[in-house]
N, CA, C and O atoms as CSV, one atom per row, in Angstrom:
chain,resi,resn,atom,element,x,y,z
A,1,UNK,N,N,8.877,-9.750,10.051
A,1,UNK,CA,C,7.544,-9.336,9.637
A,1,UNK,C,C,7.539,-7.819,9.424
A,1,UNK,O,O,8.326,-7.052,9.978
A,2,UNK,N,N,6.573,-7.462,8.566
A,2,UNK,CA,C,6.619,-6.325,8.332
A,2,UNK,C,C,5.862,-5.060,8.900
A,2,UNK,O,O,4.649,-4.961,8.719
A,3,UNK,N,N,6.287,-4.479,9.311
A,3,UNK,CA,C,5.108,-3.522,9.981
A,3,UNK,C,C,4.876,-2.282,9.467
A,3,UNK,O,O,5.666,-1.511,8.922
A,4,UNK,N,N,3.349,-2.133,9.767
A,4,UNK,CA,C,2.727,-1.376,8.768
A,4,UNK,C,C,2.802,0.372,9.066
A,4,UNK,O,O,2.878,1.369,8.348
A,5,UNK,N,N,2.740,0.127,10.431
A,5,UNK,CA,C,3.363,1.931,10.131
A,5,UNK,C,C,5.186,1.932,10.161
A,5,UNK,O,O,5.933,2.909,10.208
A,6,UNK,N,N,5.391,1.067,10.135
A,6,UNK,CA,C,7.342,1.421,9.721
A,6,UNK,C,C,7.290,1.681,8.059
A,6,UNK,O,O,7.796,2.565,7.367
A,7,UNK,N,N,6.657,0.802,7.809
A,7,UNK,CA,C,6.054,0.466,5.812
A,7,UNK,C,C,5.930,1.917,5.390
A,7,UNK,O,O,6.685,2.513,4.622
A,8,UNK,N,N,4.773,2.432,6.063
A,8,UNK,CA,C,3.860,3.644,5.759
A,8,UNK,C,C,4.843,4.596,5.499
A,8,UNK,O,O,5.029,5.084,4.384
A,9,UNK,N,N,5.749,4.990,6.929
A,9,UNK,CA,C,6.346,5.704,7.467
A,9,UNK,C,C,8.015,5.965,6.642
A,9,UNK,O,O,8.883,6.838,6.653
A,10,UNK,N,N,7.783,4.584,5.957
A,10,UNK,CA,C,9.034,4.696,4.741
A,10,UNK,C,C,8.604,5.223,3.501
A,10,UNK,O,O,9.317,5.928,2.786
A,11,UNK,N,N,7.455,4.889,3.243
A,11,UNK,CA,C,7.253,5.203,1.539
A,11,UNK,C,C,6.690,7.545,2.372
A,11,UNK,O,O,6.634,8.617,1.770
A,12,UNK,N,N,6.489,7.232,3.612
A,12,UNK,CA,C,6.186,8.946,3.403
A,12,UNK,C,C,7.282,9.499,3.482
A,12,UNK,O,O,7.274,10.685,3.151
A,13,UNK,N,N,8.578,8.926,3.913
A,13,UNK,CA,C,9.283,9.523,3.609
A,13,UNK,C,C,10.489,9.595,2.678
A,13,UNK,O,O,11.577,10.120,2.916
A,14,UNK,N,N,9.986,8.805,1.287
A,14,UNK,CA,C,10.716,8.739,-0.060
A,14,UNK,C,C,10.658,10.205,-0.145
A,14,UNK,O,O,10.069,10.900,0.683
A,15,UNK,N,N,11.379,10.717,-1.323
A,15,UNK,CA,C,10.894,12.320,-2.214
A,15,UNK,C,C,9.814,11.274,-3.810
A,15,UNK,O,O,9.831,10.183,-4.380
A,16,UNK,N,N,9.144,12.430,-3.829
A,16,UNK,CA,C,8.183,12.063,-3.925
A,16,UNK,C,C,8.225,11.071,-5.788
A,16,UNK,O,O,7.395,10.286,-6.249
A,17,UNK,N,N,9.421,11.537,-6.340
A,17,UNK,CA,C,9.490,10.550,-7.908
A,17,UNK,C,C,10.149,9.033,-6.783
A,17,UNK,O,O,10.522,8.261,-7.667
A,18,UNK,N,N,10.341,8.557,-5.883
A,18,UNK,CA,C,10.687,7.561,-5.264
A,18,UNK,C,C,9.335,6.929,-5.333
A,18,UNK,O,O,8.968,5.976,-6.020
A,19,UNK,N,N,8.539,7.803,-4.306
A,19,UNK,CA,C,7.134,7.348,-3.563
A,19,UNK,C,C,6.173,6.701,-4.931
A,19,UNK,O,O,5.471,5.703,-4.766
A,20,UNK,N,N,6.288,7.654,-6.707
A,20,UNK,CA,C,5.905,7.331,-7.378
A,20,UNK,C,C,6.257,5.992,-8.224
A,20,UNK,O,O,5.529,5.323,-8.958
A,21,UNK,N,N,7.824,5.805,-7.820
A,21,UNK,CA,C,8.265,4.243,-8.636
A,21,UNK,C,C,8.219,3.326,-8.077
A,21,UNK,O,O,8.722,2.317,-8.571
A,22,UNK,N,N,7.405,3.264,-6.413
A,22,UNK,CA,C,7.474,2.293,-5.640
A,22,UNK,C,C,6.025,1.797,-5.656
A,22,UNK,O,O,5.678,0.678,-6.035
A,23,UNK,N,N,5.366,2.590,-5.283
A,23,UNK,CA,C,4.019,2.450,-6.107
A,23,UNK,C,C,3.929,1.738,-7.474
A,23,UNK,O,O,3.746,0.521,-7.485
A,24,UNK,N,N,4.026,2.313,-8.435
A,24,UNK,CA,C,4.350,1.743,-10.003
A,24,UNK,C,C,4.804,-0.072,-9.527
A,24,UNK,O,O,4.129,-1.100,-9.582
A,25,UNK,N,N,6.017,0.143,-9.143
A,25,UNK,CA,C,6.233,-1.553,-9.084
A,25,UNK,C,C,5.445,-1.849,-8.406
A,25,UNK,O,O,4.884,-2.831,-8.892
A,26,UNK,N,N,4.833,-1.452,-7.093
A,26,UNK,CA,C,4.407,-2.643,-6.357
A,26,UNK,C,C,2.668,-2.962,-7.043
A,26,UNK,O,O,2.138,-4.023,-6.713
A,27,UNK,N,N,2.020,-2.150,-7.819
A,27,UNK,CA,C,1.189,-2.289,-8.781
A,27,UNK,C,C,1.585,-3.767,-9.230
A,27,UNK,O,O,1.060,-4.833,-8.906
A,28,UNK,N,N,2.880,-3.466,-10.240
A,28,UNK,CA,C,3.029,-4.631,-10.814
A,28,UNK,C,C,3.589,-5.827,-10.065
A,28,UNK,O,O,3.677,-6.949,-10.563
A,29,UNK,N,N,3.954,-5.512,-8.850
A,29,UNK,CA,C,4.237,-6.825,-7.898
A,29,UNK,C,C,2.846,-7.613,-7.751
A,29,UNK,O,O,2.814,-8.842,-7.682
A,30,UNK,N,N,1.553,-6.703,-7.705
A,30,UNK,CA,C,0.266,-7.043,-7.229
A,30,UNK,C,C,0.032,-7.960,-8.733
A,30,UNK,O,O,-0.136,-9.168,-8.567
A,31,UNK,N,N,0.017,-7.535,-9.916
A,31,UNK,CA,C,-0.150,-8.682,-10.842
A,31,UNK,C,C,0.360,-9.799,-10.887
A,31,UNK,O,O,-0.208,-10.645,-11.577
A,32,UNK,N,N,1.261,-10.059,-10.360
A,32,UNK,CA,C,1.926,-11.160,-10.016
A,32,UNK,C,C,1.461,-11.776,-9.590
A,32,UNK,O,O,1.117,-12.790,-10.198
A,33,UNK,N,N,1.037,-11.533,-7.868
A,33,UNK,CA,C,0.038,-12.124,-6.781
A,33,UNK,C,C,-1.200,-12.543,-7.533
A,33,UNK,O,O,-1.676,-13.668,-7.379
A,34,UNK,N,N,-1.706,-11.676,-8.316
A,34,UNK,CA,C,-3.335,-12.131,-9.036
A,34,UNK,C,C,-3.048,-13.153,-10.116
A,34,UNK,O,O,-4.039,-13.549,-10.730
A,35,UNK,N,N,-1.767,-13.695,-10.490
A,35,UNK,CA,C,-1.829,-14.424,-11.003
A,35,UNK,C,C,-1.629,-15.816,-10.300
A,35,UNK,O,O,-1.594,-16.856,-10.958
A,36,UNK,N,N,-1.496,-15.787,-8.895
A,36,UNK,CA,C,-1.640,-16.920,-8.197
A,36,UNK,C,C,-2.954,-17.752,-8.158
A,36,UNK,O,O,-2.946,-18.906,-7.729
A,37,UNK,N,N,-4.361,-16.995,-8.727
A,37,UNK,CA,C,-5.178,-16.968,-8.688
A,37,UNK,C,C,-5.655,-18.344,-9.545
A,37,UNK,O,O,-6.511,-19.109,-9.103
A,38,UNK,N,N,-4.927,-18.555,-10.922
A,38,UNK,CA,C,-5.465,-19.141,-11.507
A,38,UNK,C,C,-4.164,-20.438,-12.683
A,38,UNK,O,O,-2.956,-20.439,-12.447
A,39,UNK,N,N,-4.415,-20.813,-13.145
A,39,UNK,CA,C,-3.381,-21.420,-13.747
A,39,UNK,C,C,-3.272,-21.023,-14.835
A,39,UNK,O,O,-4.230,-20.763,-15.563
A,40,UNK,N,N,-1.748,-20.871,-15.229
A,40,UNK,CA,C,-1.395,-20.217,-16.788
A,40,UNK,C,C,-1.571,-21.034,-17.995
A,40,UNK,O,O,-1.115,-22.114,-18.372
A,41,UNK,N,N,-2.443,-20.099,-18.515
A,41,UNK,CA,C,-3.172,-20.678,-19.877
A,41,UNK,C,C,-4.516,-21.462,-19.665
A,41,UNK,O,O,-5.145,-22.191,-20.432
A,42,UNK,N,N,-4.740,-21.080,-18.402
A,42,UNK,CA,C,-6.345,-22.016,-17.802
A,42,UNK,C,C,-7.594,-20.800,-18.370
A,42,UNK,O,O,-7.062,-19.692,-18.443
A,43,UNK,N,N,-8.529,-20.782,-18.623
A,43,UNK,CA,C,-9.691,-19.590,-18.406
A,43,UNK,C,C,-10.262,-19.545,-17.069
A,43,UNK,O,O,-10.696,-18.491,-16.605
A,44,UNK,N,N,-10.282,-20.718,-16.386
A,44,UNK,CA,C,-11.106,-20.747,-15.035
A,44,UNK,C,C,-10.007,-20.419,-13.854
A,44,UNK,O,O,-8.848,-20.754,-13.607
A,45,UNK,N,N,-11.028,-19.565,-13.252
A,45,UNK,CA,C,-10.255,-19.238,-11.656
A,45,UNK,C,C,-10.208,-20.524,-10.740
A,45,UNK,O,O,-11.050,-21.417,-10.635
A,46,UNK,N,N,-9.142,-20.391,-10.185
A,46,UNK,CA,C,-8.972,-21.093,-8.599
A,46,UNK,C,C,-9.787,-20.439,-7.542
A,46,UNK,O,O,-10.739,-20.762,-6.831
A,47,UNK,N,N,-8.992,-19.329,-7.729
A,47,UNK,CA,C,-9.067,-18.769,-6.321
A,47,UNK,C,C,-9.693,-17.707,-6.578
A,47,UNK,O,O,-9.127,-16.631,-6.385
A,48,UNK,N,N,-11.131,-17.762,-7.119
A,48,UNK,CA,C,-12.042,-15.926,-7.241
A,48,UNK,C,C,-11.637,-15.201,-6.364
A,48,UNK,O,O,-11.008,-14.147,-6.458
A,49,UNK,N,N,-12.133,-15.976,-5.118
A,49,UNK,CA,C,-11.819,-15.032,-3.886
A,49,UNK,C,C,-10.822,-14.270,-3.483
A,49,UNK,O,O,-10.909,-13.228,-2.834
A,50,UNK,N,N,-9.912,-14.777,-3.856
A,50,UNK,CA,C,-8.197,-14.561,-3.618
A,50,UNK,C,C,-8.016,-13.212,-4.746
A,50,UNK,O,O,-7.751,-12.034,-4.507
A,51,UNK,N,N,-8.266,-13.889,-6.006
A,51,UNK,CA,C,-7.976,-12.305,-6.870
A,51,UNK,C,C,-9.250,-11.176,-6.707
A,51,UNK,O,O,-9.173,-10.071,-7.244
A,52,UNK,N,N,-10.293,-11.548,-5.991
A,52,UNK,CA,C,-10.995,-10.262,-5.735
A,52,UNK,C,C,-9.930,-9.527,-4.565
A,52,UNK,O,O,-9.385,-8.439,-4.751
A,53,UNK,N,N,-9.832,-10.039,-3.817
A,53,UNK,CA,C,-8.953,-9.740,-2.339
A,53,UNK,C,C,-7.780,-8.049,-3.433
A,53,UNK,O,O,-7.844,-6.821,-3.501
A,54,UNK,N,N,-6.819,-9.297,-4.077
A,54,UNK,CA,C,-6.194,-8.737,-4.891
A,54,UNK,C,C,-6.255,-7.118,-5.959
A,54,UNK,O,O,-5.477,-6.247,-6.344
A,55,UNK,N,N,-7.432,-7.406,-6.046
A,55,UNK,CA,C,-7.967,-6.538,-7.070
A,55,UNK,C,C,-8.483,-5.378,-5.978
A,55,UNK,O,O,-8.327,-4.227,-6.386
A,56,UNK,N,N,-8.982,-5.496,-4.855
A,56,UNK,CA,C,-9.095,-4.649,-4.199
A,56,UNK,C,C,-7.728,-3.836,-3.881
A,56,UNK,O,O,-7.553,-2.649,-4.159
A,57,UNK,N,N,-6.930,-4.565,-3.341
A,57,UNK,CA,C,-5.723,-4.067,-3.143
A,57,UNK,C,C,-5.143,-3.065,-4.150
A,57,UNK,O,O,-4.749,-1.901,-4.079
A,58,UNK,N,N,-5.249,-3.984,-5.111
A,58,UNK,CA,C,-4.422,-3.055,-6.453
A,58,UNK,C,C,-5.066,-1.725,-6.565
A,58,UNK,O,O,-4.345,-0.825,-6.995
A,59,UNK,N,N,-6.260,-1.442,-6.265
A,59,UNK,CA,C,-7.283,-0.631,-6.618
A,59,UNK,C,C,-6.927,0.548,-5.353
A,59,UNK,O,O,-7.554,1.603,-5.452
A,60,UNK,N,N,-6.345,0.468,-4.649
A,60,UNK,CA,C,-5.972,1.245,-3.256
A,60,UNK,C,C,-4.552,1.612,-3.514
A,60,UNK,O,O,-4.034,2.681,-3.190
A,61,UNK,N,N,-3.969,0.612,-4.133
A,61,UNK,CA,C,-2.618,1.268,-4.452
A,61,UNK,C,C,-2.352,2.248,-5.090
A,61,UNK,O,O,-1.895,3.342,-4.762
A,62,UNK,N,N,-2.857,1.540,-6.666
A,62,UNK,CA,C,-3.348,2.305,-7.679
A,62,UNK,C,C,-4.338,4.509,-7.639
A,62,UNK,O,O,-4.337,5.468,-8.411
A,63,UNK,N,N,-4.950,4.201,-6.270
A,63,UNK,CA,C,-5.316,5.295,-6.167
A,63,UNK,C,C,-4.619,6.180,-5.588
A,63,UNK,O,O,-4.683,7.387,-5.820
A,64,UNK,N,N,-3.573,5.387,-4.424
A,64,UNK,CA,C,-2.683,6.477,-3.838
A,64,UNK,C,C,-1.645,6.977,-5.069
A,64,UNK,O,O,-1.200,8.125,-5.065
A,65,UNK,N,N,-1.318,6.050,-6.073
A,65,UNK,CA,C,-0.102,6.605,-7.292
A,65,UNK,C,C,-0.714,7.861,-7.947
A,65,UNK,O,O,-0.097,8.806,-8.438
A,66,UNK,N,N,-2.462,7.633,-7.832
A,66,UNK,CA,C,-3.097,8.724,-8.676
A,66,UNK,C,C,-2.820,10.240,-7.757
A,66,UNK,O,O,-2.497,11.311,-8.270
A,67,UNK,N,N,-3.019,10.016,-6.456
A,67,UNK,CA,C,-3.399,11.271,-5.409
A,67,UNK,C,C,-2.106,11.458,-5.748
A,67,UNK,O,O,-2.076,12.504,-6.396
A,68,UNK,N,N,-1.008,10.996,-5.655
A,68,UNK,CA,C,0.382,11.320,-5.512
A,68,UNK,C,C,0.528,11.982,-7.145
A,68,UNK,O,O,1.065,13.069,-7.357
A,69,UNK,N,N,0.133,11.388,-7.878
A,69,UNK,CA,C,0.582,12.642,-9.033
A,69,UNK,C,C,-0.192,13.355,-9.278
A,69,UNK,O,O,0.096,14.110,-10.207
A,70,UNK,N,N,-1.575,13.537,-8.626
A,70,UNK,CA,C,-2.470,15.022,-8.866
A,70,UNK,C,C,-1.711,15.897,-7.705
A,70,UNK,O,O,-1.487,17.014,-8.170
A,71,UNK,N,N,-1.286,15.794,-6.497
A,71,UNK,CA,C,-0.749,16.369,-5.358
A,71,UNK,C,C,-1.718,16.115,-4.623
A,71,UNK,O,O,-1.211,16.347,-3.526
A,72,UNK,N,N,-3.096,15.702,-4.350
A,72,UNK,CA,C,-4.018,15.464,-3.507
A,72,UNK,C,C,-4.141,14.406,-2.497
A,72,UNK,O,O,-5.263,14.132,-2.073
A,73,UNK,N,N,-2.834,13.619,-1.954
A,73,UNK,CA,C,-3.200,12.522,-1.483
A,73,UNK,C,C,-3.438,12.847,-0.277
A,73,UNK,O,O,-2.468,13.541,0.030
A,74,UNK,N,N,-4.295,12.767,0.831
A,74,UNK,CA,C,-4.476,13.547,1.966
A,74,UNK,C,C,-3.673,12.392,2.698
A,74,UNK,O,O,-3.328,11.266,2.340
A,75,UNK,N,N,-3.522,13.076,3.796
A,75,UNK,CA,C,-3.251,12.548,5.065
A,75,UNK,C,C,-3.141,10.886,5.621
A,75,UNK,O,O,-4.170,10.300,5.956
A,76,UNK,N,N,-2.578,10.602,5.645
A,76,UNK,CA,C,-2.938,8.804,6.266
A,76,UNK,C,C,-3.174,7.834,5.405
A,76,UNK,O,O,-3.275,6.660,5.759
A,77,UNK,N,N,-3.339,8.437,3.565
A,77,UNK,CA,C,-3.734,7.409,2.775
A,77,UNK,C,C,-2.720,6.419,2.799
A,77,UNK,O,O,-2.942,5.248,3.109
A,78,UNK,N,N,-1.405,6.949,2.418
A,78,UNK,CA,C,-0.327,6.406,2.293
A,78,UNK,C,C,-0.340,5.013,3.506
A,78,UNK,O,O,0.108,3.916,3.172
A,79,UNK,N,N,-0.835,5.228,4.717
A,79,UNK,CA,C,-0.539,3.907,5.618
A,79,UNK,C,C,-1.871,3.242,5.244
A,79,UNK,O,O,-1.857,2.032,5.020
A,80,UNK,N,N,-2.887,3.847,5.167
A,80,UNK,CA,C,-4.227,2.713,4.660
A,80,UNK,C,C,-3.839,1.972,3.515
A,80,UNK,O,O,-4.143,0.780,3.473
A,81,UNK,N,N,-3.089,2.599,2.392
A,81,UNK,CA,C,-2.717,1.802,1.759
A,81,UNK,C,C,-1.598,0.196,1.906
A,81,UNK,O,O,-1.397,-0.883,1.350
A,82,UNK,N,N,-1.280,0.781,2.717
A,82,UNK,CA,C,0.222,-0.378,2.861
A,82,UNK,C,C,-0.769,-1.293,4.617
A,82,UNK,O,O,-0.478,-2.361,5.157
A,83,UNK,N,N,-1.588,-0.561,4.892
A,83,UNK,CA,C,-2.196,-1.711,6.299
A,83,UNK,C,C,-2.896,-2.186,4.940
A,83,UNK,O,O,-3.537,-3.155,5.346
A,84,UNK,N,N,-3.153,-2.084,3.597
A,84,UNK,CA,C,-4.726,-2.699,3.045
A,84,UNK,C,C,-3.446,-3.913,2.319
A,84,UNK,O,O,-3.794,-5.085,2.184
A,85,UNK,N,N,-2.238,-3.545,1.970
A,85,UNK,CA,C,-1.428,-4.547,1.114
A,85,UNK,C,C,-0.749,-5.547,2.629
A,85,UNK,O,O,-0.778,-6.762,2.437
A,86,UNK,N,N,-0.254,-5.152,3.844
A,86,UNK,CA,C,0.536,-5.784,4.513
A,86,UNK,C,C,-0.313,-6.715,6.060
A,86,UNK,O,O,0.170,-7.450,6.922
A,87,UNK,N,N,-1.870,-6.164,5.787
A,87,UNK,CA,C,-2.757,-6.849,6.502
A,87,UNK,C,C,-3.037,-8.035,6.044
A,87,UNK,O,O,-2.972,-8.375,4.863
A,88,UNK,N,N,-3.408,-8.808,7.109
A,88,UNK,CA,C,-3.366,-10.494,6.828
A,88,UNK,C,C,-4.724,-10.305,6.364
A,88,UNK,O,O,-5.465,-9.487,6.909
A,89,UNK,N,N,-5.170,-11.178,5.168
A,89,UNK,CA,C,-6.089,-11.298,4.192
A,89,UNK,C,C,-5.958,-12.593,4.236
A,89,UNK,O,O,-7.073,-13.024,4.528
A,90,UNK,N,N,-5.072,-13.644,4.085
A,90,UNK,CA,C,-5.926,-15.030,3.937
A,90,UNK,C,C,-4.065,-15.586,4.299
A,90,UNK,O,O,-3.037,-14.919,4.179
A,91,UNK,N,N,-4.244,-17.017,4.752
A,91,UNK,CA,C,-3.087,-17.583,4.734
A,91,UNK,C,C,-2.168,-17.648,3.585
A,91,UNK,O,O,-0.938,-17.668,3.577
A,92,UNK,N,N,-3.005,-17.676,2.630
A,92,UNK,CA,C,-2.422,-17.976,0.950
A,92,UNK,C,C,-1.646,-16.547,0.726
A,92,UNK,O,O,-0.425,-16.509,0.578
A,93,UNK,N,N,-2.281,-15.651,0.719
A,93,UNK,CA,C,-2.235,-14.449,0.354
A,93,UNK,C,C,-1.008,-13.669,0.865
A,93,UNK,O,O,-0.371,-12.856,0.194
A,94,UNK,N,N,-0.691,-14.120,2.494
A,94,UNK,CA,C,0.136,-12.732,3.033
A,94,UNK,C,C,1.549,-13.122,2.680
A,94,UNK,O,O,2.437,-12.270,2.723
A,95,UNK,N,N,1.800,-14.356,2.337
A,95,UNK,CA,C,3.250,-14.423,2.013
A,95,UNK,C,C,3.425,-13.589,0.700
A,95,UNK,O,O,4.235,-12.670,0.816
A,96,UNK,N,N,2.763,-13.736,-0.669
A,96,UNK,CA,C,2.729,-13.112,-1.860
A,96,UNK,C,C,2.415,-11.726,-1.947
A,96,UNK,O,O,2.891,-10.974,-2.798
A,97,UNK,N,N,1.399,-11.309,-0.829
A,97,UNK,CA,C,1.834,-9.592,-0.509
A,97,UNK,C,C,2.889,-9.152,0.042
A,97,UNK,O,O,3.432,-8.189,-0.498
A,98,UNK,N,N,3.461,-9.701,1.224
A,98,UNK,CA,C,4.657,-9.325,1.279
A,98,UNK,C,C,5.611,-9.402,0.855
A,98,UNK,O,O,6.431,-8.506,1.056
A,99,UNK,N,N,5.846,-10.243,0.269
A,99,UNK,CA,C,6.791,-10.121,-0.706
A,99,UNK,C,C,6.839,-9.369,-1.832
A,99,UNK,O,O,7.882,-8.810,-2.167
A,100,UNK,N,N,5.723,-9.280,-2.525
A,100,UNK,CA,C,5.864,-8.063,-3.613
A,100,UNK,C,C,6.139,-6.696,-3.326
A,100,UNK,O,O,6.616,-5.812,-4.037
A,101,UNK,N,N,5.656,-6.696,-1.882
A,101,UNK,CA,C,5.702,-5.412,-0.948
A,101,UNK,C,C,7.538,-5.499,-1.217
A,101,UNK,O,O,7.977,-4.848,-2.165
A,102,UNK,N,N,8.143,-5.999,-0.686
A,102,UNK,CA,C,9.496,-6.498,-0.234
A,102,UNK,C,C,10.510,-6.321,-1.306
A,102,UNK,O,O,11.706,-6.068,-1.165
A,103,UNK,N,N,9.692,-6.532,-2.631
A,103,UNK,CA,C,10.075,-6.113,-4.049
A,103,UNK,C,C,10.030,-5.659,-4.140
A,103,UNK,O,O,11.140,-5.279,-4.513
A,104,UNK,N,N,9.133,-4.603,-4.147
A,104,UNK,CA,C,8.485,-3.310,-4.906
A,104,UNK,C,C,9.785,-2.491,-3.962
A,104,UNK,O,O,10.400,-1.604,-4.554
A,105,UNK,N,N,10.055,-2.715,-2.951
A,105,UNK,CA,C,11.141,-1.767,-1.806
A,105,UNK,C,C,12.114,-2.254,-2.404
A,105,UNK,O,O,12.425,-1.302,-3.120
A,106,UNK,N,N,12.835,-3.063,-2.635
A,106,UNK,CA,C,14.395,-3.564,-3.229
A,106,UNK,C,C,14.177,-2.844,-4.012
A,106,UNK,O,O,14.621,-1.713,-3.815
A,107,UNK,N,N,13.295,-3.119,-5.467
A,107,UNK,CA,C,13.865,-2.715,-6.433
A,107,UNK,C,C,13.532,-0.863,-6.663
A,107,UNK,O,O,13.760,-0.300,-7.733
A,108,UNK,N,N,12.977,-0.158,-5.447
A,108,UNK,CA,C,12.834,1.171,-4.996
A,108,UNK,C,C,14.802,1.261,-4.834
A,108,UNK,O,O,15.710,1.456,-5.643
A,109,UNK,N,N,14.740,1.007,-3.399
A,109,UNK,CA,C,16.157,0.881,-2.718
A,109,UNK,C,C,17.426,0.919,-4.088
A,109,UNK,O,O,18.220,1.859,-4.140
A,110,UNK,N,N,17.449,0.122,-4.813
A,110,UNK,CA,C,18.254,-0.056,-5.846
A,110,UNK,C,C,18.409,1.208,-6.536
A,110,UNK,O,O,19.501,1.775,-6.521
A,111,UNK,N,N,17.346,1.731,-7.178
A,111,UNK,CA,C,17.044,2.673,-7.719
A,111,UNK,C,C,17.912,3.594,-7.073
A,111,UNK,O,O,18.994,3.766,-7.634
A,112,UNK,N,N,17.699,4.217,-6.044
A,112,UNK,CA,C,18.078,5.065,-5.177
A,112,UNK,C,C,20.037,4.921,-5.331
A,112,UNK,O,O,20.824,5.839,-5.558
A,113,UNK,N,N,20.274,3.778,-5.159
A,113,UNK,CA,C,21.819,3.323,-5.037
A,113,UNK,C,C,22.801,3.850,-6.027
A,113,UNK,O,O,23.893,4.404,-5.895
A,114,UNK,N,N,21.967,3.455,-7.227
A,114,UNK,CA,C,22.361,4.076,-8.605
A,114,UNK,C,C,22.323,5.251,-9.204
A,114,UNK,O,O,22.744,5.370,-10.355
């Protein structure tokens, strides 16, 4: 399991074009998850609830990528962000956050390798 200030405590201490491509993916890990929401090629939701959940999330991520490239991200956002992606939100939900979480770090990690 993943824990959220080890989480935090990793992405604060990427340099900071890391902190920005881990972010970036895990954005797009989060579209992924919101597409659990509904069936492909359906118009109607399953799970409103589930991609609001989602959409919140993305929306917290999304703001720390912003603070991080104005230089303004204060203090502690960085772990509110990753307790708001790695906090249990619904049974459905925490396997597909963590894991994108889990992604978004591999394919960080990789990066780094190369």
């Amino acid at each position: 399991m993943l824990t959220i200030s080890e989480e935090a405590a990793w992405v604060n201490g990427l340099p900071l074009e890391l902190q920005l491509r881990f972010l970036a993916r895990l954005s797009f890990e989060l579209t992924i998850v919101g597409r659990s929401s509904y069936e492909a090629g359906a118009d109607d939701l399953e799970h409103p609830q589930r991609l609001r959940k989602v959409n919140e999330i993305q929306h917290r991520v999304t703001a720390c990528l912003s603070q991080l490239l104005n230089g303004t991200c204060p203090d502690g956002f960085v772990g509110s962000m990753a307790e708001k992606v790695l906090t249990n939100q619904d049974s459905d939900l925490d396997g597909w956050l963590q894991r994108g979480w889990s992604d978004a770090k591999r394919r960080t990690l990789l990066a780094v390798s190369n």
